[in-house]
C-alpha positions as CSV (number, residue, x, y, z in Angstrom):
1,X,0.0,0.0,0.0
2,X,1.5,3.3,-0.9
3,X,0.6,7.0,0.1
4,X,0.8,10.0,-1.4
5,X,3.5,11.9,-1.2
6,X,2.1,14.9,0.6
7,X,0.9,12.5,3.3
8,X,4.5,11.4,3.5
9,X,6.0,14.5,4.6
10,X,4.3,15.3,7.7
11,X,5.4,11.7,9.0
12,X,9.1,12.7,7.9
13,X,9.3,15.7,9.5
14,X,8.1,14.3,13.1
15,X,10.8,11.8,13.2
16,X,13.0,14.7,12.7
17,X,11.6,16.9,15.1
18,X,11.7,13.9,17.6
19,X,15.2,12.9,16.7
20,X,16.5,16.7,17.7
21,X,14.2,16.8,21.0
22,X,16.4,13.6,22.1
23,X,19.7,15.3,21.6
24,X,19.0,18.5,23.4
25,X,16.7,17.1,25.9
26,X,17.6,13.1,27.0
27,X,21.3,13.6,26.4
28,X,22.0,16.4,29.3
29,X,19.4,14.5,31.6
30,X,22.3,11.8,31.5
31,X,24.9,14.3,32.0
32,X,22.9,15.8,35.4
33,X,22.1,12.7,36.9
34,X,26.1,11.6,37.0
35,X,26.9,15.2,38.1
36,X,24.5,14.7,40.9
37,X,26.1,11.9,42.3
38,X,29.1,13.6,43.2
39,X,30.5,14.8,46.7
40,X,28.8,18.0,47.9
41,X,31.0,20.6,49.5
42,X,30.1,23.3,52.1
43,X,29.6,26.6,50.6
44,X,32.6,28.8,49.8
45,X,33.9,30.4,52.4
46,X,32.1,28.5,55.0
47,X,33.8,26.1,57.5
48,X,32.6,21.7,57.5
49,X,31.9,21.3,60.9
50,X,32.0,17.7,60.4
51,X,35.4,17.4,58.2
52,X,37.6,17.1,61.7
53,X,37.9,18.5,65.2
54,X,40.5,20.9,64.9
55,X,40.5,23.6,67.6
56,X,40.8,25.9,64.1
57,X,37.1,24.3,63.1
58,X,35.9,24.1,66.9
59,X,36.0,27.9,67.1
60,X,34.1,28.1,64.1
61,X,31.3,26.0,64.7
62,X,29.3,27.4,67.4
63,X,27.7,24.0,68.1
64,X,28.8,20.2,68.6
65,X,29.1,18.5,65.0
66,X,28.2,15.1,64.5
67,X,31.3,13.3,65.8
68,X,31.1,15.2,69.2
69,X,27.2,14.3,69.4
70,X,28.0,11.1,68.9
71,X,30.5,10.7,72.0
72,X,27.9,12.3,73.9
73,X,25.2,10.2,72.7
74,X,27.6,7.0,73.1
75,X,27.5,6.7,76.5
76,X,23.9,6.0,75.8
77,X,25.1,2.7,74.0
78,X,25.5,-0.9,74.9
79,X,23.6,-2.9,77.5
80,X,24.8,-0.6,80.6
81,X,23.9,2.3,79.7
82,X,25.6,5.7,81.7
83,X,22.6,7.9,81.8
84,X,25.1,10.2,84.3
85,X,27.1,11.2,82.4
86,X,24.5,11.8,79.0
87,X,22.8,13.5,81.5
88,X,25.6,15.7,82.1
89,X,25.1,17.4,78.6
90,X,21.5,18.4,79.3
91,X,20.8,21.5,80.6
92,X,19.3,22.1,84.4
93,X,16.3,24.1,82.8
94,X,15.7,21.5,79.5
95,X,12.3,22.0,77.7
96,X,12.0,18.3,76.7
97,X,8.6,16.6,75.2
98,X,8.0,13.5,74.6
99,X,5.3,13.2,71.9
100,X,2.9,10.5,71.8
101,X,-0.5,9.3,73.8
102,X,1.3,7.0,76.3
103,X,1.7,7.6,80.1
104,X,5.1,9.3,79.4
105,X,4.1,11.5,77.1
106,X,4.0,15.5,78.0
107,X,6.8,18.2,78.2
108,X,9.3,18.1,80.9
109,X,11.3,21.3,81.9
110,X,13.3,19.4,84.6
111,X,16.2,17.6,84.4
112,X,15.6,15.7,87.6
113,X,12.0,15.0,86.4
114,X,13.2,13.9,83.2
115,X,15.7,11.6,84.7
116,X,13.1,10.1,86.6
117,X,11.3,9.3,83.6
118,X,14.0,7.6,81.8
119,X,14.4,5.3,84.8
120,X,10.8,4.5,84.8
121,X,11.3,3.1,81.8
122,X,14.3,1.4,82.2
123,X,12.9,-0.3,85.2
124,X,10.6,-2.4,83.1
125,X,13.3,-4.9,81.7
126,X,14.2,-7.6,83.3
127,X,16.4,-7.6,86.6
128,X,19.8,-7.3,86.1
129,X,19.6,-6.3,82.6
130,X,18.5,-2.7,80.6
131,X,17.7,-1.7,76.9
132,X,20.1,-2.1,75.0
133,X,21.0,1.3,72.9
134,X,22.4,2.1,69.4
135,X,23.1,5.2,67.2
136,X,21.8,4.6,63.6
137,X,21.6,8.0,62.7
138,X,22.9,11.9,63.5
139,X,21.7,15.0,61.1
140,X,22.6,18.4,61.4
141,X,25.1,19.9,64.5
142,X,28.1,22.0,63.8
143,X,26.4,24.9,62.3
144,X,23.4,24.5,62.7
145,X,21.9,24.6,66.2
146,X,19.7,21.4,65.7
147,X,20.6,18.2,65.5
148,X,18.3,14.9,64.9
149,X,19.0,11.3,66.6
150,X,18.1,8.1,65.4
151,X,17.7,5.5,68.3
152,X,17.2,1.9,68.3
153,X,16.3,0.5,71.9
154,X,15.9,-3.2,72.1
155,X,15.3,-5.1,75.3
156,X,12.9,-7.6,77.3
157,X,10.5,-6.6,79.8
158,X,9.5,-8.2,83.1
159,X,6.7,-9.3,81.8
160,X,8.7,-11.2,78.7
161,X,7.2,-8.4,76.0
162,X,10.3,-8.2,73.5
163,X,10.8,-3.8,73.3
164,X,11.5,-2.9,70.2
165,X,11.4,0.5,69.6
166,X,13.2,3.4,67.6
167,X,13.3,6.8,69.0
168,X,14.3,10.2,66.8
169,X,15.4,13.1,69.0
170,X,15.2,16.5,67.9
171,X,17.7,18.3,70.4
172,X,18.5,22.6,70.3
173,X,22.3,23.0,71.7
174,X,23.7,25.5,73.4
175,X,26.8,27.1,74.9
176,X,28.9,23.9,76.2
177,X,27.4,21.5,74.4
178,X,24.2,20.7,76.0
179,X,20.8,20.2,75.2
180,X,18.6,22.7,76.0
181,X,15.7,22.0,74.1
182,X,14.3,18.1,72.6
183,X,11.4,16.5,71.2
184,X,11.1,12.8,71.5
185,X,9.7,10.4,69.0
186,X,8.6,7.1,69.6
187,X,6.4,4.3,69.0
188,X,3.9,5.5,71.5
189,X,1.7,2.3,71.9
190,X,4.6,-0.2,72.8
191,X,6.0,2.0,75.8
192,X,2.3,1.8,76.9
193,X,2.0,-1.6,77.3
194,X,5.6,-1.8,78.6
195,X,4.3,0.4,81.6
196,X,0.7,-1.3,81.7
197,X,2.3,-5.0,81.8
198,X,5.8,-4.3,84.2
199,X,3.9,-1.4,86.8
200,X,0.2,-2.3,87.0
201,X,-0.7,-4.3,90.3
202,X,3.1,-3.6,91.4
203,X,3.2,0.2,91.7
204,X,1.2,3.2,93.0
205,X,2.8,6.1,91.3
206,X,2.2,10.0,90.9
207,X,3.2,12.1,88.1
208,X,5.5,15.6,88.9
209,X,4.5,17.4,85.8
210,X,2.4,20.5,86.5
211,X,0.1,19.3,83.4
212,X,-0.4,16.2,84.1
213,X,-2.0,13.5,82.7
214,X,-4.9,12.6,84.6
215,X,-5.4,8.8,84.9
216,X,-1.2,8.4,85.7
217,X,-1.7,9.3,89.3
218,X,-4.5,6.6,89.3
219,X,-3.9,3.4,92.1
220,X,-3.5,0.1,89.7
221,X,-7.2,-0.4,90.4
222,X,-9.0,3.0,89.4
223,X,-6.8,2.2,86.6
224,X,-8.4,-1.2,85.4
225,X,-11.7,0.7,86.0
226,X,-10.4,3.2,84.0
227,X,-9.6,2.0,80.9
228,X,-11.7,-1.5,80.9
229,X,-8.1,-3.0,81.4
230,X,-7.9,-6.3,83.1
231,X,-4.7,-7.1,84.6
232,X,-5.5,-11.0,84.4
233,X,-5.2,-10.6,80.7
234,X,-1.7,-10.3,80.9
């Protein structure tokens, strides 16, 4: 079957067209993506906090880069755990919330308060043990007054429930390398039954915070009552 010639053309002249689209277009997408790939440097002028820990570098980066963060945060790691001295690197005053819906949850502006929290926590694995701590991640420091944690706690509970959670924490530094502001991130519903299944019929606690959670400061009883809980369940 043939066409006429003038029906010809048109087709012709597409192909061109969409032979010179591919070489200006498709061929420098090729060329971008490989340039992409390459290292990315710090601005000119400006000073990687993270490159080394030279007292030249320290003096120019008002706050602790990642490899300083990371000793502080180390002492976090491990099955014994020195919440002293990480505790030592957060500020007397700290505005500290802990998101979420469970028991813990609200914002702390107490170191001793938050302390008390940690350990309340802690206290659910089994005697003799803790949670067991590891860094995954650190973003930001140096200079930049934020930094962001990535936490992975793994343990075993009193009760034999397997924790294991992963935390992100947001934390502002300041002068001296401490914390002076953090928001906590974690899976909300597995520290609740952590508390439920390792404090309920053992403890009678009360909760410091000034805006406190209402049905903390309950006897394990009221609790059950509560919340429809039944602590033979467990």
């Amino acid at each position: 079957m043939s066409f006429p010639s003038w029906q010809c053309k048109p087709f012709s002249s597409l192909f061109i067209l969409l032979a010179f689209y591919q070489f200006l277009c498709v061929q420098p997408v090729g060329a971008a993506t490989a340039t992409a790939s390459t290292t990315r440097h710090p601005p000119p002028g400006s000073v990687d906090c993270n490159a080394n820990t030279t007292a030249s570098t320290e003096t120019s980066c008002p706050y602790p880069n990642q490899e300083q963060i990371y000793s502080i945060f180390n002492s976090l790691q491990g099955l014994q755990p020195n919440y002293t001295a990480f505790f030592e690197h957060v500020a007397e005053n700290v505005d500290w919330t802990i998101q979420g819906t469970h028991p813990l949850a609200g914002r702390y502006q107490n170191k001793t308060v938050l302390e008390s929290t940690f350990k309340r926590i802690t206290s659910t694995a089994v005697s003799g043990t803790s949670f067991a701590v590891s860094i995954i991640h650190i973003v930001g420091g140096g200079l930049e007054q934020w930094s962001v944690q990535e936490l992975e706690v793994k343990g075993v509970c009193q009760s034999g429930l397997v924790f294991d959670n992963r935390y992100a924490w947001v934390t502002r530094w300041g002068p001296g390398r401490i914390i002076v502001e953090a928001r906590a991130y974690l899976d909300s519903a597995l520290v609740a039954t952590a508390l439920i299944q390792n404090e309920l019929g053992q403890f009678t606690y009360s909760d410091p915070r000034p805006d406190i959670i209402p049905w903390t400061s309950l006897t394990p009883q009221e609790l059950e009552r509560a919340t429809g809980f039944d602590s033979t369940d467990i």
